[in-house]
N, C-alpha and C positions, 0 to 999 in steps of 0.2 A: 504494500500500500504506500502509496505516495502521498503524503498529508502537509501541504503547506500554508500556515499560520498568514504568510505575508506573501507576495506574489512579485517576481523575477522574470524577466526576460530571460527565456530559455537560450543555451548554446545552441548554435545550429550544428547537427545531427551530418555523419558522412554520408547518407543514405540520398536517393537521387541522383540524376545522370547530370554529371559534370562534364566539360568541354563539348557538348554536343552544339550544333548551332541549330539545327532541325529539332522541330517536337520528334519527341517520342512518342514509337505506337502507341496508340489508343487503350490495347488490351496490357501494354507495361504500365499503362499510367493505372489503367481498375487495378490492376496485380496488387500496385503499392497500396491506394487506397485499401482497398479488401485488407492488406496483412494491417495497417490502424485499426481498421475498425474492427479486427479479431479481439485487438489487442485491450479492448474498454468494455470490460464485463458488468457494468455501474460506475454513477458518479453520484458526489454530493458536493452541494453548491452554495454558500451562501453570498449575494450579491445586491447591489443595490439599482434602481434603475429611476432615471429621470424621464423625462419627457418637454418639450416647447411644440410651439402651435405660431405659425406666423399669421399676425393679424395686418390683412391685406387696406385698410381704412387705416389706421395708427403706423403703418410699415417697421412693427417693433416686433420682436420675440414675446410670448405670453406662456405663461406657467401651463403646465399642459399635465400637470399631476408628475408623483413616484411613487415608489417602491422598495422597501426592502423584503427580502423573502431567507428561506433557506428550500430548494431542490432536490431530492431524490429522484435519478431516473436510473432505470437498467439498463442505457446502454444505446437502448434500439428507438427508434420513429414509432410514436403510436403506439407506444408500448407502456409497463407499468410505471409510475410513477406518484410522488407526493410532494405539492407544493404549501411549501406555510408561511402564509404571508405577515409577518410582524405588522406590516402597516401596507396598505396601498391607499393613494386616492388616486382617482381615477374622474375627469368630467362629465359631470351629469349631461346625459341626453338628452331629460327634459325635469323637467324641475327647475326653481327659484334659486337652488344654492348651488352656488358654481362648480363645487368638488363633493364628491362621495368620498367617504372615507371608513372606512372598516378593516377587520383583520379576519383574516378565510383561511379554511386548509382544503385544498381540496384534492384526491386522490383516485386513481387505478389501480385495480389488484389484478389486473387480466381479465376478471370477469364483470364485475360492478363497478359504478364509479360514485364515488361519493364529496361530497361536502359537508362542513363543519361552519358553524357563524360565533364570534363571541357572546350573539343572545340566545346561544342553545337553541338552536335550530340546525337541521341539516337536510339534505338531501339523500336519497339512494337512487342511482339509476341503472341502464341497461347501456350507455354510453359512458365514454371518456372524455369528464371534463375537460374545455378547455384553457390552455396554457395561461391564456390570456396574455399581460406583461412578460409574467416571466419566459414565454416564448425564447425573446428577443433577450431581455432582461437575463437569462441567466448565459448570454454565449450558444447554449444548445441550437438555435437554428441557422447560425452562423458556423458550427463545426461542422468537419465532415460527418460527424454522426450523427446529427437532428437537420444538418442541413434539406434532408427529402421529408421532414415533418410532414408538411402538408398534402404529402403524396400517400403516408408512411409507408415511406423506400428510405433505404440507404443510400448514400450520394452515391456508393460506385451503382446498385442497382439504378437510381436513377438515371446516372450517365447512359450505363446501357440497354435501357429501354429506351431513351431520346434517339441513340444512334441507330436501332432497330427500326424506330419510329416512319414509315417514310414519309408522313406528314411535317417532320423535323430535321434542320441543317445544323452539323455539329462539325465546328473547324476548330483544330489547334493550333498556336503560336507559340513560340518563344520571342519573350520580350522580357519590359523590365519594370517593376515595381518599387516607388520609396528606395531604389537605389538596390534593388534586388532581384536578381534573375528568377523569372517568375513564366512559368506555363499559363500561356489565357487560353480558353477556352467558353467558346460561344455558341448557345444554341437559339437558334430562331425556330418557333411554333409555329407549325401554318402558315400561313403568309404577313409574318411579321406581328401577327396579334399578341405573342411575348416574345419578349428577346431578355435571353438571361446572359452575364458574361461573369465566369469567376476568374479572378489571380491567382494560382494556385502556386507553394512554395519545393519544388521537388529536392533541398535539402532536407524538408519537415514533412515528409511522407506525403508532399502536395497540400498540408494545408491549404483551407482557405484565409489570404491575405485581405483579398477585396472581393466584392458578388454586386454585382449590378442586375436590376430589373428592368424593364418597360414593359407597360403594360397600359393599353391605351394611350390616354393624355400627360400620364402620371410615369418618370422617371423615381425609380429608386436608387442609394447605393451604401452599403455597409464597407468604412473599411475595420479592420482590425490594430488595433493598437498596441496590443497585448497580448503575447503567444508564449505559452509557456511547456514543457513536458512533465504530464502527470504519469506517465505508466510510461514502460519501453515503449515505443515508434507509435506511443500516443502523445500528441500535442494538441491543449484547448487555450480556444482565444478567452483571455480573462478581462480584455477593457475592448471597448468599440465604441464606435457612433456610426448613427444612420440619420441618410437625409434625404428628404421629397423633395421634386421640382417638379416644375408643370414645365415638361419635355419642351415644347415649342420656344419658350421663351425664357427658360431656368428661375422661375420662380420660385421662392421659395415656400414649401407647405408645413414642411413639419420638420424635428428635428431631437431624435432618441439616443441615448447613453446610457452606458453601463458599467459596471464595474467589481469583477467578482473579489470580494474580501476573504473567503478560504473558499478552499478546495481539496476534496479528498478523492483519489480516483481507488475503483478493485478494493474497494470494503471484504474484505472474505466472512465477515459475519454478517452483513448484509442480509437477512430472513426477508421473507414475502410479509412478516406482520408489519415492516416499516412501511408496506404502499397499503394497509388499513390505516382509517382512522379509528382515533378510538373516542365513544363519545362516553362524556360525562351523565351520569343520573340527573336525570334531567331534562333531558334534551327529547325535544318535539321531533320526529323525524318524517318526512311525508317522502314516502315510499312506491317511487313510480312504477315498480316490478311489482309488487304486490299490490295496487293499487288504494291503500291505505296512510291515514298516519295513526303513529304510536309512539308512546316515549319512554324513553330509557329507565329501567328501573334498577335497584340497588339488585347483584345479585347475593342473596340472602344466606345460600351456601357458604358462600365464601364470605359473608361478613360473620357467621357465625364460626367459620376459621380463625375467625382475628383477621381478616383480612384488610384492604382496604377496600371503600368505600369504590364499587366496579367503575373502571372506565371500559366499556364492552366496543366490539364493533355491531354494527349495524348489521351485521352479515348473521354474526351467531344467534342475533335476537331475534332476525328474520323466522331463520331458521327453528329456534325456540318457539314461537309463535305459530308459524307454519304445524310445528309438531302437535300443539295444545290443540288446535283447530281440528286437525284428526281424528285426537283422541277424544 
């Protein structure tokens, strides 16, 4: 396990093709990628994330909410995890106060997904919450390993499904990035309707350095500020910014950072009960699989153990409940 308190600029690693002038195949570059992302069996993440809003009438920057959280994920896109947010706010939709503000956990165990509120309230469902901020906010969809989130693919799966794709153009270059020999690589969707371009670093198993978007009217682009090695031939970006432009005229839309404060990669004690929540006695829970709500109660067994006062998951009380129902 790799556990770093304070966060470093990683050395760059021998691995990757030196003196070439030409890209490398295609299928060397998935090779590299694939042996990273063997290499990241879990992470844990605690980071903090900001946000701005350009206001087009004022021509000034506007507080756009943050975030501090801590992360659990396993590894994979779409896969299990538990986010717990210390604080977000986040801008009202609609409503009179200009920021929401509350503290959430919300979670994947593979099968359910759940939520936690600090007024004992939660959720159970049949999907996986989403990430929301901490998407972005914790590095994950800017690494090669959460990079195909919104696919749930893995960036080399997603490379090569693009390339497969024959409604998709995927060219590589060698060029050069922030002063660094850097693999680009661009695909275009259909007839221009996205165009993705990433920096990728083939000292650092091709991390992603920079990833650009287009998509309609609206330019994106994330660069990396901060790359560090948390596992052998795993490297995660620990600080970034991203920023919107309206394509035609580079205007500005918005403007997102981040900045991971620890990081622990290949936990080997890592159990499946760290993607449950677990809820306090007390807690209201409205249960869209079972189509009910119900609330958490003390289990009595175990306080007549001397235990402590239960924090249960949602799952076993289901189940508990399910059982009485039968019987």
């Amino acid at each position: 396990m790799y556990l770093l308190a304070s966060l470093f600029v990683g050395v760059l690693s021998a691995t990757g093709f030196e003196g070439k002038q030409t890209a490398p195949p295609i299928e060397d570059v998935i090779a590299h990628i694939q042996e990273s992302e063997r290499g990241l069996d879990n992470i844990q993440i605690t980071a903090k994330y900001s946000s701005k809003r350009w206001n087009r009438s004022s021509e000034k920057w506007e507080d756009g909410g943050d975030a501090k959280f801590t992360a659990w994920l396993d590894g994979l896109p779409k896969s299990k995890m538990k986010i717990d947010f210390d604080r977000r706010r986040t801008v009202w939709t609609n409503g009179a106060a200009p920021f929401h503000e509350d503290s959430v956990v919300l979670a994947y165990n593979g099968r359910t997904g759940q939520t936690r509120t600090s007024t004992l309230r939660g959720t159970v469902t049949a999907d996986r919450p989403n990430m929301g901020v901490a998407r972005f906010g914790s590095g994950w969809s800017v690494s090669l390993y959460g990079a195909g989130e919104r696919k749930g693919l893995r960036f080399s799966e997603m490379l090569r499904g693009m390339i497969e794709d024959a409604n998709t153009t995927v060219s590589l270059a060698q060029t050069s990035f922030d002063g660094l020999p850097v693999l680009q690589v661009i695909a275009v969707e259909g007839q221009g309707t996205i165009t993705y371009e990433w920096n990728l670093d083939p000292k650092r198993n091709y991390a992603v350095l920079r990833c650009k978007r287009k998509e309609g009217s609206m330019c994106s682009e994330i660069v990396i500020e901060e790359l560090i090695q948390v596992a052998p031939s795993v490297y995660y970006p620990t600080k970034g910014i991203y920023n919107m432009v309206v394509c035609s005229n580079g205007d500005p839309v918005a403007q997102n950072s981040y900045q991971v404060l620890e990081i622990a990669a290949n936990t080997p004690d890592l159990s499946d009960e760290v993607f449950n929540i677990q809820f306090p006695a007390g807690t209201v829970i409205y249960d869209e699989i079972l189509g009910n709500s119900y609330e958490i109660v003390p289990d009595l067994e175990e306080l007549s153990k001397g235990g402590p006062q239960l924090f249960m998951t949602s799952e076993s009380f289901a189940e508990r409940l399910q059982h009485s129902q039968k019987n």
